[in-house]
C-alpha positions as CSV (number, residue, x, y, z in Angstrom):
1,X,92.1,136.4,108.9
2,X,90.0,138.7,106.2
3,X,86.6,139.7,106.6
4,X,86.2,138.3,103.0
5,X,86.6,134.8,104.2
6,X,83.8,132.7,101.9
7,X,84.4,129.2,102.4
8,X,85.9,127.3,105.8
9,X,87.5,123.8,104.7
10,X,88.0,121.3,107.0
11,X,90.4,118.2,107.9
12,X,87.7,115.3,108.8
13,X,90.3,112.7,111.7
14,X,90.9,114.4,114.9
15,X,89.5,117.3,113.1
16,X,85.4,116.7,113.6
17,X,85.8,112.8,114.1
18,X,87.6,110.8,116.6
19,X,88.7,108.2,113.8
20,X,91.4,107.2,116.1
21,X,88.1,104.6,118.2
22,X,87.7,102.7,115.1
23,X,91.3,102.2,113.9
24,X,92.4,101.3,117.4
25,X,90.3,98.5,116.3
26,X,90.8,97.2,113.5
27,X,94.4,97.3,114.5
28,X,94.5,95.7,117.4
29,X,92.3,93.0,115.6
30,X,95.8,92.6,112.9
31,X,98.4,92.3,115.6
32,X,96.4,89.9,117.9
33,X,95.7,87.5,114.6
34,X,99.8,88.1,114.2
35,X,100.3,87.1,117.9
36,X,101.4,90.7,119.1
37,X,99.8,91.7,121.8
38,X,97.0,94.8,122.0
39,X,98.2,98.2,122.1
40,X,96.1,101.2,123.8
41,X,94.9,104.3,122.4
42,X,97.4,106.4,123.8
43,X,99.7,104.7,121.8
44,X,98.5,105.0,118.2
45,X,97.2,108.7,119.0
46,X,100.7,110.4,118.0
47,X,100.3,108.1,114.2
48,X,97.1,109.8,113.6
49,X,98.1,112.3,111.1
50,X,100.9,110.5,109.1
51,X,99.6,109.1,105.6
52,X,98.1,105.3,105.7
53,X,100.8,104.0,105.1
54,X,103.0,105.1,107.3
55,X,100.0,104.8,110.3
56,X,99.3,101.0,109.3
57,X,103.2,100.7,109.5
58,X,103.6,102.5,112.5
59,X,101.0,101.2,114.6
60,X,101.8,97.3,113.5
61,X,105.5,98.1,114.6
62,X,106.6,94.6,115.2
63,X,103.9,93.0,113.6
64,X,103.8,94.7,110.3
65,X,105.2,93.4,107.0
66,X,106.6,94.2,103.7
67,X,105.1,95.9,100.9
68,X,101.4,97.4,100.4
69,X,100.1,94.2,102.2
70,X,99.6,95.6,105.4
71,X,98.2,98.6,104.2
72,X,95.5,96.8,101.7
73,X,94.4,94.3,104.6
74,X,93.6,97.6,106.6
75,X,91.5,99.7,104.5
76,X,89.4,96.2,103.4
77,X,88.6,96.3,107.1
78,X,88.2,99.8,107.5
79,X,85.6,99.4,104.6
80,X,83.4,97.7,107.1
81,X,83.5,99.6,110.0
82,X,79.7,101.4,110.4
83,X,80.2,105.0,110.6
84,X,78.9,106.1,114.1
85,X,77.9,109.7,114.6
86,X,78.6,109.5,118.1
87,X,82.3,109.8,117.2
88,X,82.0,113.5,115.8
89,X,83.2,115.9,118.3
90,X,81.0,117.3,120.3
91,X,79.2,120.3,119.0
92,X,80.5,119.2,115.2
93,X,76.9,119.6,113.7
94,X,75.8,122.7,115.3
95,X,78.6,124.8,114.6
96,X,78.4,123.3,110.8
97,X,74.3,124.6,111.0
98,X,76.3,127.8,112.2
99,X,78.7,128.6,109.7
100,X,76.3,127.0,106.7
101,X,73.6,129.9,108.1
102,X,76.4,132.4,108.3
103,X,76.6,132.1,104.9
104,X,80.0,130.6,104.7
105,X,80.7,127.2,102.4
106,X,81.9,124.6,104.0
107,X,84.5,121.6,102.4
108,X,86.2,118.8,103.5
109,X,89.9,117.9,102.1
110,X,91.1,114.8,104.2
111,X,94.0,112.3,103.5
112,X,91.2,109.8,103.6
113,X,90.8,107.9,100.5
114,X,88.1,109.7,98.9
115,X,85.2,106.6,98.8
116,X,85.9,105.9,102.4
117,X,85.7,109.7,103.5
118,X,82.8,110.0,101.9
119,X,81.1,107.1,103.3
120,X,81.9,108.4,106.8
121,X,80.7,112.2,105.8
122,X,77.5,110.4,105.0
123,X,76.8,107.9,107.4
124,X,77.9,111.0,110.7
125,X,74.9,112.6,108.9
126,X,77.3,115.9,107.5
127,X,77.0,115.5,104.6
128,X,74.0,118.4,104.4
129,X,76.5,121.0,105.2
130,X,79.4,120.3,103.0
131,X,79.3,121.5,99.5
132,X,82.7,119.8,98.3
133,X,83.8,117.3,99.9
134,X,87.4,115.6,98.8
135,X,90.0,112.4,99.7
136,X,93.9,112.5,99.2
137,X,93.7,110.2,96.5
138,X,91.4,112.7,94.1
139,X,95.1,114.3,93.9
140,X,98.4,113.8,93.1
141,X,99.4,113.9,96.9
142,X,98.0,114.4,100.3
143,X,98.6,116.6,103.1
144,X,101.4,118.3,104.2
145,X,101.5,118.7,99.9
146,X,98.9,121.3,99.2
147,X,97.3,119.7,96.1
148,X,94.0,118.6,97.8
149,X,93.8,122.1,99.3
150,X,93.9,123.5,95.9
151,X,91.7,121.0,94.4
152,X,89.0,121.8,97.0
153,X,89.0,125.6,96.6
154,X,88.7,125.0,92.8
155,X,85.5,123.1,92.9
156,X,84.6,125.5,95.7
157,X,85.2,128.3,93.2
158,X,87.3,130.5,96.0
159,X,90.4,131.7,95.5
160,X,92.9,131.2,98.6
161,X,92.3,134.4,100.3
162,X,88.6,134.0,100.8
163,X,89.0,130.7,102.4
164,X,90.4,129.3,105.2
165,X,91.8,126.3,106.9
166,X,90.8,123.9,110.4
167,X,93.0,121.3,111.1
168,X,94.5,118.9,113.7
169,X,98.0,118.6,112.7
170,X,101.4,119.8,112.0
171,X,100.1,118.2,108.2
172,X,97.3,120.2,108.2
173,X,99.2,123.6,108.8
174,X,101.9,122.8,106.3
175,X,99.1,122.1,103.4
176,X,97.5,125.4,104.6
177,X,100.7,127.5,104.7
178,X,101.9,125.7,101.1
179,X,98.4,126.9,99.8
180,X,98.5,130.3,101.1
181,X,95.4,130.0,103.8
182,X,95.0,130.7,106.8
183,X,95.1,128.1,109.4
184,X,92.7,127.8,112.4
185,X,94.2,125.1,115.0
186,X,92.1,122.3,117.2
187,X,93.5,121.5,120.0
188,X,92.2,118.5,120.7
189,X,93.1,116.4,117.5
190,X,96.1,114.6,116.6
191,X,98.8,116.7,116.8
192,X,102.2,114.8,117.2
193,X,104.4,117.5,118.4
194,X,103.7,120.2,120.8
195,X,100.7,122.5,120.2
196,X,102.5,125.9,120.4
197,X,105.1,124.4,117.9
198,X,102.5,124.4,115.0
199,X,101.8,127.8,112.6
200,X,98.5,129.1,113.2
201,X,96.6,132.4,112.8
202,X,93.9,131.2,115.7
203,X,93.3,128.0,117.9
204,X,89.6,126.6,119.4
205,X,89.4,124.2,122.4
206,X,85.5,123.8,120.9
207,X,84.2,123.2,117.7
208,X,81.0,125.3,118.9
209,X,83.9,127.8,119.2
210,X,84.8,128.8,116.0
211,X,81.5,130.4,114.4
212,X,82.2,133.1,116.9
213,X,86.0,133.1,115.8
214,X,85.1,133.8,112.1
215,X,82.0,136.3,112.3
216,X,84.4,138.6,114.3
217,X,87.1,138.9,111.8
């Protein structure tokens, strides 16, 4: 990583939130009003980073159905989940206060649809630190396709080598690597493969890691 790193943009599920508590929920809630039984956490976890659609599909398995049905019937629910701050990762605030008084610029690009991110950015209370802050469906395509990368460095005003990349996923390193930025792993997202499997130029166990991480590059 370059000492002229500028900007630090961010995946948002499994990234700084635990968004896996409330769509165990609201899943569980479909398949039990289907007649499938309840499935645990553990379960859904490795789903986490596909698109919507394929985690609606996915975690339904038996219970799901055709077309966009599913998928619809789950973001009107996720629509009324209240965002609860005390899903953020631990130590997700402070290190944003860190970076933001570093002088870096923080964004968000997520595979969230953009009015639903943006809800949850704002009702976690980060919204303060983030100066762009974007959903998949801004662009033409989502992660792994590195459109909503590029869209965020452009309202950033950063070209790709003064930025850089945090993610979860094996999505999140392929959007990074297809936009030319450096990718900074977190171990303890939603990564459906093994860890050592995924291209990255550093790792943190700790969000309260990574100020540390880029002030020494």
């Amino acid at each position: 990583m370059s000492s002229r790193i500028k900007a630090v943009l961010f995946d948002f599920d499994g990234t700084l939130s635990d968004s896996l508590i409330p769509i165990h929920g609201i899943i569980n809630a479909m398949r039990a009003e289907r007649g499938a039984p309840a499935r645990n956490e553990a379960d859904l976890r490795s789903a986490m980073s596909m698109t919507g659609e394929e985690l609606v599909r996915d975690c339904l398995a038996e219970a799901a159905r055709e077309g966009q049905e599913d998928l619809s019937e789950f973001r009107r629910r996720y629509v009324l989940v209240e965002p609860d701050p005390s899903h953020l990762y631990p130590g997700a605030a402070v290190m944003l206060e860190e970076l933001r008084r570093g002088g870096f610029r923080c964004a968000i690009c997520s595979n969230k649809p953009h009015d639903l991110l943006i809800r949850f950015v704002e009702g976690t209370g980060l919204a303060p630190y983030f100066d762009v802050v974007i959903g998949a469906d801004v662009t033409r395509k989502g992660k792994p396709h590195p459109d909503v990368v590029w869209h965020t460095l452009e309202k950033l005003d950063v070209s790709a080598d003064e930025a850089i990349l945090v993610g979860d996923s094996e999505a999140d390193a392929e959007a990074a690597q297809g936009a030319g930025l450096p990718f900074i792993l977190v171990t303890f997202g939603y990564a459906a493969g093994a860890l050592d499997a995924i291209p990255h130029q550093a790792r943190v166990d700790s969000l309260c890691d990574l100020p540390a991480l880029l002030v020494s590059q």
